[in-house]
LOMIZA-750679 format. One record per residue (C-alpha): x, y, z; residue number from 1; residue in one letter. Coordinates in steps of 0.5 Angstrom, whole numbers, always signed. Example, Ala and Ser with C-alpha at 12.3 -4.5 7.8 and 13.67 -1.06 7.14 Angstrom:
! LOMIZA-750679
((+25, -9, +16), 1, A);
((+27, -2, +14), 2, S);
//
This chain:
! LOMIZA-750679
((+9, -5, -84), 1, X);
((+9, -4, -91), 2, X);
((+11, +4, -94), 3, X);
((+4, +3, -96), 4, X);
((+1, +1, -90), 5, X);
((+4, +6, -86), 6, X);
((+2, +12, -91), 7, X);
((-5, +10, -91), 8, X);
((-4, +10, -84), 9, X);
((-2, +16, -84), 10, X);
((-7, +20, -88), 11, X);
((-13, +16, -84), 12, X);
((-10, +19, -77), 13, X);
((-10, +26, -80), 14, X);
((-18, +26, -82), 15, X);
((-21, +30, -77), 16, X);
((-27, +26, -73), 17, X);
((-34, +25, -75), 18, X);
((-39, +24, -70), 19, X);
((-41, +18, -68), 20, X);
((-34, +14, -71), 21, X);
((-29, +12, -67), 22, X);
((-22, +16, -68), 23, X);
((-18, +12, -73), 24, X);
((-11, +9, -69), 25, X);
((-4, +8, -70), 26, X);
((-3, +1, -68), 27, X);
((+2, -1, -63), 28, X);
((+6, -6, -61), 29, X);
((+3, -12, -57), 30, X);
((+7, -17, -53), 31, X);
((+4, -21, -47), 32, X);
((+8, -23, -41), 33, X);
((+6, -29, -36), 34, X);
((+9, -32, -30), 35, X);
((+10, -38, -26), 36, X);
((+13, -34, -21), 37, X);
((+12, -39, -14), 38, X);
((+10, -33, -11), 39, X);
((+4, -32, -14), 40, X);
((+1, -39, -11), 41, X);
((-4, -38, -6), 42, X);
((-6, -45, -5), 43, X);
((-13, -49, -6), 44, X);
((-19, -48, -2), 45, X);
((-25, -53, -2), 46, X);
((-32, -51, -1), 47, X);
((-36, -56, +3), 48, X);
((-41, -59, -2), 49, X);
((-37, -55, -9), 50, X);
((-32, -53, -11), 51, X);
((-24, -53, -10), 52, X);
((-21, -47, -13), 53, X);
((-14, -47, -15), 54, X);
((-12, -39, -13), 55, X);
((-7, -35, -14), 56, X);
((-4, -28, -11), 57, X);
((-8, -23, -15), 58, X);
((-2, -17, -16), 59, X);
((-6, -12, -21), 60, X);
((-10, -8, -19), 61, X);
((-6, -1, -19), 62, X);
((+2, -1, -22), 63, X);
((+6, +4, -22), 64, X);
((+14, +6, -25), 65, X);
((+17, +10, -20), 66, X);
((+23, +15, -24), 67, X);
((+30, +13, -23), 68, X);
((+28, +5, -23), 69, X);
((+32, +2, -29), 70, X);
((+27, +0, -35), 71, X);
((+25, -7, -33), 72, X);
((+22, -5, -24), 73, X);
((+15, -4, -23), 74, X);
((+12, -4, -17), 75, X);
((+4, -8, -17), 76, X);
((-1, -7, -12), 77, X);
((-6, -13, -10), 78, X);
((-13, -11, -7), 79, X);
((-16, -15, -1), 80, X);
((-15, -21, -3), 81, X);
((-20, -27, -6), 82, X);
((-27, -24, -5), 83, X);
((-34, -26, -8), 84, X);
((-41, -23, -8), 85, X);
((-46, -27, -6), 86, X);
((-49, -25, -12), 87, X);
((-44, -29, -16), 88, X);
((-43, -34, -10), 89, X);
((-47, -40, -14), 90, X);
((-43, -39, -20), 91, X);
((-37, -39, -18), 92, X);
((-36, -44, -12), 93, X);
((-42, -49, -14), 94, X);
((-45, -47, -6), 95, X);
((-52, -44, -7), 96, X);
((-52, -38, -4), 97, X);
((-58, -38, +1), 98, X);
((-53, -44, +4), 99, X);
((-47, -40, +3), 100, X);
((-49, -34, +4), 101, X);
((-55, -36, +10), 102, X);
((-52, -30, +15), 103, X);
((-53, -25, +10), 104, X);
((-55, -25, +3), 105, X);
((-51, -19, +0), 106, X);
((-45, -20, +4), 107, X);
((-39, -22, +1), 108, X);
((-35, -28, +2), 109, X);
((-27, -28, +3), 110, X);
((-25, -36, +2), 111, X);
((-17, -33, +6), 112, X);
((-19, -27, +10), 113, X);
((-12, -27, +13), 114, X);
((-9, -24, +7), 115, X);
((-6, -18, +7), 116, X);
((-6, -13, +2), 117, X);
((+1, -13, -1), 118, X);
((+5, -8, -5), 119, X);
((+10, -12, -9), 120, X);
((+16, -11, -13), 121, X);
((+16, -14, -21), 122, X);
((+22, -15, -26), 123, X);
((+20, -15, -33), 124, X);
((+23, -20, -38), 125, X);
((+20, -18, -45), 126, X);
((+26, -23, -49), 127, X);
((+24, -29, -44), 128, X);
((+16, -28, -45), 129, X);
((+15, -27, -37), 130, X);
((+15, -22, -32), 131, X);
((+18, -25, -24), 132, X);
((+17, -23, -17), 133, X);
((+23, -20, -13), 134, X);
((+19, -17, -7), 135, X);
((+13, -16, -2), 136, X);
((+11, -12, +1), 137, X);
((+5, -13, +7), 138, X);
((+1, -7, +9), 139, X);
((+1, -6, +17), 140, X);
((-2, -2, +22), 141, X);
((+4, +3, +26), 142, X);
((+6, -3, +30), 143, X);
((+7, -8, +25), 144, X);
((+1, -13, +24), 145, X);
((+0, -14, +16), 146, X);
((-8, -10, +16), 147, X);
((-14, -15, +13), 148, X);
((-17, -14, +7), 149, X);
((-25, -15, +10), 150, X);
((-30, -9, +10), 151, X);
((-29, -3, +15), 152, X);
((-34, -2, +20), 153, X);
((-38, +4, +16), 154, X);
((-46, +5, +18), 155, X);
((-51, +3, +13), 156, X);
((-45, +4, +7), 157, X);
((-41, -4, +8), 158, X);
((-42, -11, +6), 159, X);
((-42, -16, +12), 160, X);
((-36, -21, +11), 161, X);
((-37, -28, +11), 162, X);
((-31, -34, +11), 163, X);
((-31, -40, +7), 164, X);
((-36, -44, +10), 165, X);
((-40, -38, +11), 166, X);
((-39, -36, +18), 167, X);
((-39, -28, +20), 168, X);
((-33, -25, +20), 169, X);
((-32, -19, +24), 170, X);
((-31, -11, +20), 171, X);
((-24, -9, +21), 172, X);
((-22, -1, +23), 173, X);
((-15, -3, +20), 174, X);
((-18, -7, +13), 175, X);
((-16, -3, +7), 176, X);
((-18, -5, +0), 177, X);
((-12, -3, -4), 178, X);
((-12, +0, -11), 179, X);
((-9, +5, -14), 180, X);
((-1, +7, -13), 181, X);
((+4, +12, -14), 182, X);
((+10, +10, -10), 183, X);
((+16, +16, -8), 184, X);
((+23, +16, -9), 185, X);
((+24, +16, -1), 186, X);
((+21, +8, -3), 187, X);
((+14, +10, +2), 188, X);
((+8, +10, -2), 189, X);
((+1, +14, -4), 190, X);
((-5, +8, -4), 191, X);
((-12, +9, -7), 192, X);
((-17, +5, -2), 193, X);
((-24, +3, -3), 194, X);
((-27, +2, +3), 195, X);
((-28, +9, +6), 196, X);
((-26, +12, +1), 197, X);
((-19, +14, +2), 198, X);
((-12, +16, +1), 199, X);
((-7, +12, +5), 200, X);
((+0, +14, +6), 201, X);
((+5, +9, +8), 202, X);
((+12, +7, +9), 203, X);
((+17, +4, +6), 204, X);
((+17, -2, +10), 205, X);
((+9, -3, +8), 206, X);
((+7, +1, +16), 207, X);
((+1, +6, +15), 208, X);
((+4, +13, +16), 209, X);
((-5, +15, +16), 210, X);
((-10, +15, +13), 211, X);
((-14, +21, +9), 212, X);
((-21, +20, +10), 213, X);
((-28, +24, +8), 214, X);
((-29, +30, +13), 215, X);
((-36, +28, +18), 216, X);
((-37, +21, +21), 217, X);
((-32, +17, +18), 218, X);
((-26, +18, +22), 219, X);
((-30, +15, +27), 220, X);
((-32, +10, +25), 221, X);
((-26, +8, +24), 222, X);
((-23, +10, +31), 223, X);
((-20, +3, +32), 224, X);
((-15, +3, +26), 225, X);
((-9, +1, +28), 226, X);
((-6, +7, +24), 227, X);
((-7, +15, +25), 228, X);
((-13, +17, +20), 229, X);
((-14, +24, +19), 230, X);
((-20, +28, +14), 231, X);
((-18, +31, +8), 232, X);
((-23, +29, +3), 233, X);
((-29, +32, +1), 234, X);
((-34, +29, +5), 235, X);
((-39, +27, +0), 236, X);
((-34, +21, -2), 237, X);
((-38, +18, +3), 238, X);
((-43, +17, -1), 239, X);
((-39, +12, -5), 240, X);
((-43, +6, -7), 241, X);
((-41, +1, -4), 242, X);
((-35, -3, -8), 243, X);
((-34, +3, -11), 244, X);
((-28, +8, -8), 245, X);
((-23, +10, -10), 246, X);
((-20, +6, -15), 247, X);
((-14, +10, -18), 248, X);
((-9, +15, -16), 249, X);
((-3, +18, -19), 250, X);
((+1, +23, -18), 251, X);
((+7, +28, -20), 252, X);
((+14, +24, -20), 253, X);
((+16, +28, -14), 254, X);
((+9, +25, -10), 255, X);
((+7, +33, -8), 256, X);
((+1, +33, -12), 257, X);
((-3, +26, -13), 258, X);
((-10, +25, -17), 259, X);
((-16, +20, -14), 260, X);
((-21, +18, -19), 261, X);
((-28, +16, -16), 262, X);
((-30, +10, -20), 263, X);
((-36, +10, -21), 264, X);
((-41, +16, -20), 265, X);
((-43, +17, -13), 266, X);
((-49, +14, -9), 267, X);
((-52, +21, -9), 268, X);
((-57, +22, -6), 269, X);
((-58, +14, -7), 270, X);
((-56, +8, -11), 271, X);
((-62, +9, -16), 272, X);
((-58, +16, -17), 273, X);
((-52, +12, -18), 274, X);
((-54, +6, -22), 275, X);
((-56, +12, -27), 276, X);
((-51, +17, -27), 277, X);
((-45, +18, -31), 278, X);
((-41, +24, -28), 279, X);
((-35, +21, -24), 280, X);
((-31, +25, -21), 281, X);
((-22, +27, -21), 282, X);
((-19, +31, -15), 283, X);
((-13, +33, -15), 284, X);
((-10, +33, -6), 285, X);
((-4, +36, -4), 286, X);
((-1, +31, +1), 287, X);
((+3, +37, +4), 288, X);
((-2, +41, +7), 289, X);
((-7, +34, +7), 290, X);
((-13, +38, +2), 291, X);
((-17, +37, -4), 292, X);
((-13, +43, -8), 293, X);
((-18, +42, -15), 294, X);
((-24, +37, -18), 295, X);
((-28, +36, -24), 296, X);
((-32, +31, -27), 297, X);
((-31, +26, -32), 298, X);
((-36, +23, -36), 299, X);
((-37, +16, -37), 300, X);
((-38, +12, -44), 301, X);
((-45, +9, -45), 302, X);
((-45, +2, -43), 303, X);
((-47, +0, -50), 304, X);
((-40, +3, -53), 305, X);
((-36, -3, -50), 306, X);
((-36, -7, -56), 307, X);
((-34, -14, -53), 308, X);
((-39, -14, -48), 309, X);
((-45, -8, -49), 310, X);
((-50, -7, -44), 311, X);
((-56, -2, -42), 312, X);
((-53, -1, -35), 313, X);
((-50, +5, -34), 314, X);
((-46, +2, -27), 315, X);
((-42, -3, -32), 316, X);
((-37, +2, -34), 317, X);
((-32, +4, -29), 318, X);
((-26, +8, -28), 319, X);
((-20, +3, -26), 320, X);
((-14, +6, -26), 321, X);
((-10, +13, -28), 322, X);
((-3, +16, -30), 323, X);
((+0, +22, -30), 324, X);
((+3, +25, -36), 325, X);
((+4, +32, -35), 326, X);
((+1, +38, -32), 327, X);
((-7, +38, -33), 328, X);
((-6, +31, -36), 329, X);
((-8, +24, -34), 330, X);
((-8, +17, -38), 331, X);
((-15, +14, -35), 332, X);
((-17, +8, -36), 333, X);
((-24, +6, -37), 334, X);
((-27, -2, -37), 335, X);
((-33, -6, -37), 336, X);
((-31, -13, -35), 337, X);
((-29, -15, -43), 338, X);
((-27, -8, -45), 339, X);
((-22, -3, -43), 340, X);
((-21, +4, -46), 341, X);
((-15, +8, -45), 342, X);
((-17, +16, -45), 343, X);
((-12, +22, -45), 344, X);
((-16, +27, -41), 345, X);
((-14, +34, -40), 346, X);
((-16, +38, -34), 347, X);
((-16, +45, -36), 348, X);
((-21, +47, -39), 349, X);
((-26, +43, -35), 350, X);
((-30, +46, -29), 351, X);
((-27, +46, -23), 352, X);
((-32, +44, -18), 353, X);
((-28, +44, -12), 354, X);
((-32, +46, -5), 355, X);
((-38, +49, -9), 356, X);
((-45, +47, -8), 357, X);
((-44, +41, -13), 358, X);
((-40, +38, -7), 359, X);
((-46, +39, -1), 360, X);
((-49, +34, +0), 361, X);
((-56, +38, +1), 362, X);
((-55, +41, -6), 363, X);
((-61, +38, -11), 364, X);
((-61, +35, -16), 365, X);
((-54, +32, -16), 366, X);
((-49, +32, -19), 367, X);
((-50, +24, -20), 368, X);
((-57, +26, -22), 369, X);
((-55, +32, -28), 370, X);
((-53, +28, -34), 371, X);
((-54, +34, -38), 372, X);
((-48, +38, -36), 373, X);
((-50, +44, -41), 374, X);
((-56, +46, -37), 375, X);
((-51, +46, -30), 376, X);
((-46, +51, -33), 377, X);
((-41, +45, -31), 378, X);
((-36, +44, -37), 379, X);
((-33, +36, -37), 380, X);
((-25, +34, -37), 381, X);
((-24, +33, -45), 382, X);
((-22, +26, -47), 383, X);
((-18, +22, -53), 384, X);
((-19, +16, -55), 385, X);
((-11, +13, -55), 386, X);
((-14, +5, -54), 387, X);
((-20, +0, -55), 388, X);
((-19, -6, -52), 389, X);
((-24, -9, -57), 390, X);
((-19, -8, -63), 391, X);
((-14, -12, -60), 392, X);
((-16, -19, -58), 393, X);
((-9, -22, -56), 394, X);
((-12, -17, -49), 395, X);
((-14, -20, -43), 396, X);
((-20, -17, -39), 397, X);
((-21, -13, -32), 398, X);
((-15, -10, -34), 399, X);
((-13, -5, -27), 400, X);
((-5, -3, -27), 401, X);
((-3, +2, -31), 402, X);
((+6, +4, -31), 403, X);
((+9, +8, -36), 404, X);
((+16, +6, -38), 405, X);
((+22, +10, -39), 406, X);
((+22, +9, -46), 407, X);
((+15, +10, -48), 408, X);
((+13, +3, -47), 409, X);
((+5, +3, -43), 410, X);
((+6, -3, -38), 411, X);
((-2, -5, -37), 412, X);
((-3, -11, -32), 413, X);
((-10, -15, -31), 414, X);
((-13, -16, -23), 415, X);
((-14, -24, -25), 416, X);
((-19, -24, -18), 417, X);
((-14, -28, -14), 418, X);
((-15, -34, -19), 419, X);
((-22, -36, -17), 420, X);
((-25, -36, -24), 421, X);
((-20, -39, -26), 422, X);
((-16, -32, -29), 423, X);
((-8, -31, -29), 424, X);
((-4, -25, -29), 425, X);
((-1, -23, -35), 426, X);
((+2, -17, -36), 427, X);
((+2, -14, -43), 428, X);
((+7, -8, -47), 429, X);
((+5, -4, -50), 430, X);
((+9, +1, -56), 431, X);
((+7, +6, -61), 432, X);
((+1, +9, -57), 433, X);
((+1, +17, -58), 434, X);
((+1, +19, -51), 435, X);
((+3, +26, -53), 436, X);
((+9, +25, -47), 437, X);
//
């Protein structure tokens, strides 16, 4: 960059912000990384009557660097494995849908129901342009037998999983569908999940320690878990949409406080509410006395703002995954399907709705059905811009993972989806970017 360049720069960044125009950014240096890791191979599978998918070992859906590890070691995290909506069935296997998905219609079909969500260690090689392998974690119930990644058997609130060639698949107790991560210096592991939604602990050697679920009924209809599950979260969490839990998670290095995102607004009272909304909610959780310790509501962007892909529903952005920067300061990550924000968001001059009316499920209008959060005395987490996605074509889409490195580099890595449309993993470094750290 030229003196000039930079002193232009400068002059722009100190410009206070206009009201309907975006901040102006310092622009960071990008470089993306792949992998022909054998690792990531998970084989083909033929529809009967469409297509052969080539799928590959989705690792992106949360990531995490854990203090103390040399610069080049992160940790990645996979979800349930390759997984596709009848909704999408058609487009992506070449199978009508009335034929895959006869069963159920809205069910949800997993080509490999036997994988297992994985926990995965990572080396980044930035002078050799890739990123490799080094180990594996599965997650197991207590006596360790790796868990599935089909639904859980939630009343009402859950998809009917099918298999490759359409057939019902039973619901699983034990399932979990992992997302967020923070991994512990004692090597164990924090995991926000999706299904319940949920919080789960578990051990170095990849066993569920337990699972923290919303108070009421869900402890129940998980009984069978092969694991202890335990309340501990709000019991409004239940009212999740469904494919729309607990997303991201983040915590203090020493793991005694973490942070769970919604990511998307509740389904509260109902999914019209949902499809409409834009307050998602951040808890804080202290593991050690397993209870909800602050919540507040973070205000997703209008569907329109996502420059690569604009819509007019409000349920296409989502919250994909979170970071820890310091007391009362998460980095969030907010995406479309083509366009990622990332957001420095400061808790403490936002509401604390922790244990009011706002979490009772009798109170009207909901929270999900207040977008005018002035008239509700409620003040939201205030967000910063610190990156668009959209100024930056050399970025994959659905980017899910977030680690912050030693030596201020941010580490993002996209969920390829286990390969089904033909995506790969990548993960991108990115330095220069003003966190405030």
């Amino acid at each position: 960059m030229t003196a000039m360049r930079r002193l232009l720069l400068s002059a722009c960044l100190m410009l206070p912000a206009v009201a309907g125009m975006r901040p102006a950014l310092a622009a960071p240096e990008i470089t993306v990384l792949t992998s022909e890791d054998p690792a990531l191979r998970l084989g083909r599978f033929a529809f009967p009557g469409g297509r052969t998918l080539e799928l590959s070992v989705g690792i992106g859906s949360a990531a995490y660097h854990r203090p103390g590890d040399p610069g080049d070691i992160v940790y990645t995290l996979s979800d349930r494995g390759p997984n596709i909506a009848c909704s999408e069935v058609e487009a992506v296997t070449g199978v009508a849908r009335a034929t895959l998905c006869a069963e159920d219609r809205n069910g949800r079909v997993y080509p490999v129901p036997g994988y297992s969500p994985t926990l995965y260690g990572v080396q980044l090689l930035p002078a050799e342009g890739r990123f490799r392998v080094f180990d594996s974690i599965a997650i197991k119930t207590r006596d360790g037998r790796p868990v599935s990644g089909l639904t859980n058997p939630l009343r009402g609130r859950t998809e009917q999983p099918l298999d490759g060639q359409g057939r019902r698949l039973a619901y699983d107790a034990s399932a979990i569908d992992a997302e967020g991560l923070v991994r512990l210096p004692d090597g164990s592991a924090w995991i926000g999940e999706e299904n319940a939604p949920s919080l789960v602990h578990v051990g170095a050697d990849g066993r569920v320690l337990r699972r923290v679920v919303p108070v009421g009924g869900t402890a129940g209809e998980l009984a069978a878990a092969g694991y202890e599950v335990v309340e501990g979260l709000p019991g409004i969490l239940a009212m999740r949409q469904s494919n729309r839990g607990i997303e991201s998670l983040a915590g203090t290095p020493d793991g005694a406080t973490l942070y769970a995102v919604v990511q998307n607004p509740l389904a509260n009272p109902d999914a019209a509410a949902y499809r409409a909304a834009r307050n998602s909610r951040i808890l804080r959780y202290d593991p050690a006395a397993n209870r909800v310790t602050g919540e507040w509501v973070y205000p997703l962007d209008a569907p329109q703002s996502f420059r690569l892909d604009p819509s007019d529903a409000q349920n296409d952005p989502r919250i994909s995954e979170t970071a820890w920067l310091g007391p009362d300061r998460l980095l969030v990550l907010e995406r479309t399907e083509k366009t990622t924000k990332l957001y420095e968001v400061r808790l403490n001059e936002a509401t604390d709705i922790a244990g009011t009316r706002w979490d009772d499920v009798a109170t009207r209008p909901t929270l999900e059905q207040s977008n005018d959060l002035p008239a509700t005395g409620i003040t939201a987490v205030s967000k910063r811009l610190v990156l668009d996605s959209a100024d930056h074509p050399e970025l994959p889409g659905k980017l899910e993972g977030i680690a912050l490195l030693p030596d201020g580099t941010l580490m993002l890595i996209n969920d390829d989806d286990f390969g089904i449309t033909g995506e790969r993993t990548r993960i991108v470094l990115v330095r220069g970017l003003a966190l405030g750290l």
